[in-house]
C-alpha positions in Angstrom: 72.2 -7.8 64.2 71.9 -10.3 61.3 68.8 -11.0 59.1 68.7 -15.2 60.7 68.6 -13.2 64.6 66.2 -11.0 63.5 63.8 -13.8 62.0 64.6 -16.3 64.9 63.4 -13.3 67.6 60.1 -12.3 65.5 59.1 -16.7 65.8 60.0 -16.9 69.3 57.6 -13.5 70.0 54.6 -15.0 68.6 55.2 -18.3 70.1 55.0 -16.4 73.4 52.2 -14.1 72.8 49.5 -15.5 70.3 48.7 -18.9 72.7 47.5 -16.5 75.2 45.1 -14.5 72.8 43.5 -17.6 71.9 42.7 -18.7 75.0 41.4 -15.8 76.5 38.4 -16.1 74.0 37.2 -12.1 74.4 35.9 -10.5 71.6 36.9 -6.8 70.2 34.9 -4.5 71.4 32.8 -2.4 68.7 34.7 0.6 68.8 38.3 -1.4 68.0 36.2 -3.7 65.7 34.1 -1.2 63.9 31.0 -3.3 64.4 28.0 -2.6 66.6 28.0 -4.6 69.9 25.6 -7.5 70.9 24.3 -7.4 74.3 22.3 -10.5 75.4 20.7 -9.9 78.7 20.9 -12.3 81.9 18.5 -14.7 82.4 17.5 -15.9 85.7 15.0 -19.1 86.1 12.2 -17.0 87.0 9.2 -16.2 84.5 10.3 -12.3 84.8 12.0 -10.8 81.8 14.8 -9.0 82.7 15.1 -6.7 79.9 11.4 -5.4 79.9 10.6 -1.6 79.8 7.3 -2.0 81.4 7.3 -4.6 84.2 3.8 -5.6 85.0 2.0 -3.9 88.2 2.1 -7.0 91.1 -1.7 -8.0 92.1 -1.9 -6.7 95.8 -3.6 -9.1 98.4 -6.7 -6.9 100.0 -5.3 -6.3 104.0 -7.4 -7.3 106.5 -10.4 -5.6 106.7 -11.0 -3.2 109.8 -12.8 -4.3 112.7 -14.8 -3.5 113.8 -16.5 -1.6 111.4 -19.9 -0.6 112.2 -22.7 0.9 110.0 -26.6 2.0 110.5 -29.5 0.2 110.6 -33.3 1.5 110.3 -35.7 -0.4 112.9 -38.5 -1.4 110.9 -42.1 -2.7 111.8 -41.8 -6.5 113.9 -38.2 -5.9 114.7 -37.3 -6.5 118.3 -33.0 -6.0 119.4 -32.4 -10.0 119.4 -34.3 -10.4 116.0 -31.9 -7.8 114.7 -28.8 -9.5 117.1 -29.4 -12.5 115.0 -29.8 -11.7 111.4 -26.4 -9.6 112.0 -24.4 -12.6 113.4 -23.9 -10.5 116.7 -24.9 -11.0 120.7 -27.8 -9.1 122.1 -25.0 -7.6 124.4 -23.0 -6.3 121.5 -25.9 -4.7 120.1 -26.8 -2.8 123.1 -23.5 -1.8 124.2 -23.3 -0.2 120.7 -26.4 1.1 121.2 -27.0 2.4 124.9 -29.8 5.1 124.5 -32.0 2.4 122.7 -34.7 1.3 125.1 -35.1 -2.6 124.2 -38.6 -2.8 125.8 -39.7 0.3 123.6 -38.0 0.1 119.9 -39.7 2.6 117.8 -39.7 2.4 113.9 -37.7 4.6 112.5 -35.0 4.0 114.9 -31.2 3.9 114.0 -29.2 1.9 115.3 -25.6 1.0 115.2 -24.4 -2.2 114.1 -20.8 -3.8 115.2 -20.1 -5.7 112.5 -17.0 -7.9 113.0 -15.1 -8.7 110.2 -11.7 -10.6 111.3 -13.1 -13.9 109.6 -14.6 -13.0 107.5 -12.4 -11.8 104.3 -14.4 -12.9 101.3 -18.2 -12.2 102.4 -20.1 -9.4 104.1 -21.5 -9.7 107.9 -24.3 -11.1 106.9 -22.7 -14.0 104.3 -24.4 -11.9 101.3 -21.8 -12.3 98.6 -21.9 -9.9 95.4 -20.2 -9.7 92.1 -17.5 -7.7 91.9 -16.6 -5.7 88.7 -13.1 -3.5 87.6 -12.7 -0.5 89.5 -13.2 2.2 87.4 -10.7 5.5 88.2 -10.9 8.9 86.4 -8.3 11.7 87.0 -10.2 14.8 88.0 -8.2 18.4 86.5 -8.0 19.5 90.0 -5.7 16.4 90.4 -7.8 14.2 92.6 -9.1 10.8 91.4 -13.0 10.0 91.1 -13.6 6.3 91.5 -16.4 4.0 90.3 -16.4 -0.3 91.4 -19.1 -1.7 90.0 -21.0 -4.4 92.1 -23.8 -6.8 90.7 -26.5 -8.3 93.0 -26.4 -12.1 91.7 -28.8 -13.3 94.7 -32.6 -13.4 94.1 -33.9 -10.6 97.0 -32.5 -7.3 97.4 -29.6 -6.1 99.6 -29.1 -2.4 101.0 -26.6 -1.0 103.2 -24.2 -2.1 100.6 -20.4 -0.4 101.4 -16.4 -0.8 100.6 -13.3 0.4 100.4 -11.3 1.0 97.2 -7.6 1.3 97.3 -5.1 2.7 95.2 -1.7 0.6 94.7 1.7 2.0 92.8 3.6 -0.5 90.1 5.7 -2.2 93.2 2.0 -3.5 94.4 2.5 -0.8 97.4 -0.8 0.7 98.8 -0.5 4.2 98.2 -4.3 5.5 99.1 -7.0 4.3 100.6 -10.9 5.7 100.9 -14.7 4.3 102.2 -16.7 3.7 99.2 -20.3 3.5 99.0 -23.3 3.1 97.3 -25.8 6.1 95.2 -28.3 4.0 96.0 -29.4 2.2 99.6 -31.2 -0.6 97.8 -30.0 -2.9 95.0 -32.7 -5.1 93.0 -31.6 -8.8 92.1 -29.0 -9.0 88.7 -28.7 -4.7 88.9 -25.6 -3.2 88.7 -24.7 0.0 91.6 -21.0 1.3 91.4 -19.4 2.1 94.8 -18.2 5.9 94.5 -15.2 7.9 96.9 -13.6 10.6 95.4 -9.4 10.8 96.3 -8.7 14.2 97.6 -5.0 15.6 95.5 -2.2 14.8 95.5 -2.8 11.2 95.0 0.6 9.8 94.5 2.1 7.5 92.1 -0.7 4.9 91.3 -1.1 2.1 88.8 -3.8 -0.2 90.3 -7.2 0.3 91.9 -8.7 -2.5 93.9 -12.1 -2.8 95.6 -13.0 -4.7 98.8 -17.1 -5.0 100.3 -17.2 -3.6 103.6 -20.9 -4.5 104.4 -24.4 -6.1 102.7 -27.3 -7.4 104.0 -30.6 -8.7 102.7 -34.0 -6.1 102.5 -36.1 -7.0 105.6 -39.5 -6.5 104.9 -38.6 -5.2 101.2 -42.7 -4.3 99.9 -43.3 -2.5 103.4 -40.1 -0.4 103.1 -39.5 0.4 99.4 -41.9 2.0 96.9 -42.8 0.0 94.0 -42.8 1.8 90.8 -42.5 1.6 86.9 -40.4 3.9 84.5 -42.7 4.9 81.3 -41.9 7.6 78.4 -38.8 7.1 78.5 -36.1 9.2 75.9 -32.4 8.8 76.6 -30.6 10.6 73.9 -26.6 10.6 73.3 -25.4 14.3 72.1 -22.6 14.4 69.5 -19.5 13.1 70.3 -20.5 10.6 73.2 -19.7 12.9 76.2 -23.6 13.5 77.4 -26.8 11.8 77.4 -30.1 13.5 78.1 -32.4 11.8 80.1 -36.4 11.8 80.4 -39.2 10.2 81.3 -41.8 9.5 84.7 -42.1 7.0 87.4 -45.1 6.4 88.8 -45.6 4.4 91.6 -48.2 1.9 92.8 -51.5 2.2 94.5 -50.6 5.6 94.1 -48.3 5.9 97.8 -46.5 8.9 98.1 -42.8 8.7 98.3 -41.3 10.7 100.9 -38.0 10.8 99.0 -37.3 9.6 95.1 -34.1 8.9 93.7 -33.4 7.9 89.9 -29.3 6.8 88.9 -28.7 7.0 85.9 -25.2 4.6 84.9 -23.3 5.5 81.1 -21.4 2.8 79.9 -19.2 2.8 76.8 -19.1 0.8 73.6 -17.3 -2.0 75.6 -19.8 -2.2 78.3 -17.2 -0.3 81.2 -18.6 2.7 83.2 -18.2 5.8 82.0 -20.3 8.2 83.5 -23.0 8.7 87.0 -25.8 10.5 87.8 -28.2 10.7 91.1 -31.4 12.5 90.4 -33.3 13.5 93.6 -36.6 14.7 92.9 -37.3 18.1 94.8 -39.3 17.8 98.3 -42.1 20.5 97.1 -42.5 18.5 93.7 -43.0 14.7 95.7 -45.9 12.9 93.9 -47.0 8.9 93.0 -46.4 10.1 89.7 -43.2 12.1 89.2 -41.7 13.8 85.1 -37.5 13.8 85.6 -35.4 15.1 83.4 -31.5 15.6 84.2 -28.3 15.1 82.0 -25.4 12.5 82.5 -21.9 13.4 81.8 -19.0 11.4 80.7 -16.0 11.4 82.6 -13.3 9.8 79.9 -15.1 7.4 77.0 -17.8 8.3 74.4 -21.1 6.8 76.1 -23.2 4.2 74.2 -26.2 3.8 76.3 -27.7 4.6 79.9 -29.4 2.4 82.4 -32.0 3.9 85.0 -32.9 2.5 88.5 -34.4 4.0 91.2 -35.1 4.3 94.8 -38.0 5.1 96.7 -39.4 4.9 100.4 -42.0 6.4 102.8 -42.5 6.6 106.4 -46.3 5.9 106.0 -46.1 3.4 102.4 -49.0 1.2 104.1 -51.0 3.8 104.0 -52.3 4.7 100.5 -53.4 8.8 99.3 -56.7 9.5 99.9 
């Protein structure tokens, strides 16, 4: 074949072949291009970023809470059944069915009784309307592989609530509900602007969880708080943090006044960190043989993650016959 054919068959193979190249507009890939590829990832016209490692956890909505879900009620002094009908937002009848062995004509103090709270509309307040504040929930992994939790609530009204209660809930990074336990108070009684954690302790294996959430099951107002509850002061006290943050001593006496004796006394002690979060709980309950209007304690508070910074001490108090001072 002549040099001119030869030259005339290489022009009409590119004319053929290089348009289509062009107009393909692919790149080389690394490997045949010796250079490292550039990915860029998809973008939809949402606010999530598709290429994130560590998506965050969804905020569950609380479900419903159960109904009905009743809790216990001491009869005090005055009370009569529609009295206590009323200040629980239920019928007389309610009350009595719930309660069948309770004479209404004969209601003696000390009495328990069971209340049906009913909570299907009520998703943000208690039974009685008593809203508190809510705090983080606060979740430690135990080495036996269970989870102790802590969910801080503050009484923000000006009187004190008792039969304070919850549930705290355990969600995984989908926003699934993975556990779910009752929660309640170390103490009955809260005082107006005190702090009281809820406490439940999840049994292992837990699961998968990212997110704890807390929900208030029940609260009501103190009826007849000066009648029912001791009052008291706290004096000598000595709260001292041990090397390393991870215990605090704690000492002093309550004494209580015109000198009533307590037929039980409890003292909780709450350890917060540097940044103000709970750390750390402790229920001292003064031994039955030792019950006096003036009472030394002296117990320690452990940490159960963070180095504590300081402790704060309330108590509890009451007593069958607290009209009735010592002789």
């Amino acid at each position: 074949m002549s040099n001119k054919r030869i030259f005339a068959l290489a022009i009409l193979f590119s004319v053929i072949f290089l348009p289509g190249c062009a107009t393909d507009g692919t790149q080389p890939t690394g490997t045949e291009a010796g250079l490292t590829p550039q990915i860029t990832p998809y973008q939809k016209a949402t606010s999530v970023i598709a290429d994130s490692d560590t998506p965050s956890v969804p905020t569950p909505m609380p479900p419903p809470l159960p109904s009905p879900t009743p809790f216990m009620y001491t009869v005090v002094e005055n009370d009569t059944l529609i009295a206590i009908a009323v200040r629980f937002g239920i019928t007389l009848d309610e009350l009595q069915v719930a309660n069948p062995e309770v004479n209404p004509n004969i209601l003696s103090l000390g009495t328990q009784l069971v209340i049906p709270v009913s909570f299907e509309e009520q998703e943000e307040s208690t039974a009685s309307g008593v809203t508190l504040g809510e705090g983080e929930v606060e979740c430690f992994p135990i080495r036996s592989g269970g989870v102790r939790c802590y969910w801080l609530v503050t009484n923000t009204l000006d009187e004190a609530v008792e039969n304070i209660s919850g549930v705290i809930r355990l969600y995984d990074q989908s926003g699934h509900q993975v556990a779910s336990k009752n929660a309640v108070t170390l103490l009955n009684l809260l005082e107006p602007e005190m702090q009281a954690p809820l406490s439940t302790f999840f049994e292992p294996p837990v699961g998968d969880w990212q997110l704890a959430q807390g929900q208030i099951l029940t609260a009501v107002t103190v009826n007849q708080y000066e009648e029912r509850y001791l009052q008291g002061q706290f004096t000598g006290l000595d709260i001292e943090v041990a090397e390393g943050g991870l215990q605090a001593e704690v000492n002093g006496n309550l004494a209580f006044e015109s000198g009533k004796l307590p037929d039980y006394v409890w003292i909780l002690a709450i350890a917060y960190d540097r940044s103000g979060e709970l750390v750390g709980v402790k229920r001292w309950e003064a031994p039955l043989d030792l019950l006096a209007d003036s009472l030394d304690f002296s117990f320690a508070v452990f940490s159960l993650g963070r180095p504590i910074d300081q402790v704060t001490l309330q108590y509890e108090a009451r007593s069958a016959n607290s009209t009735e001072p010592l002789p």
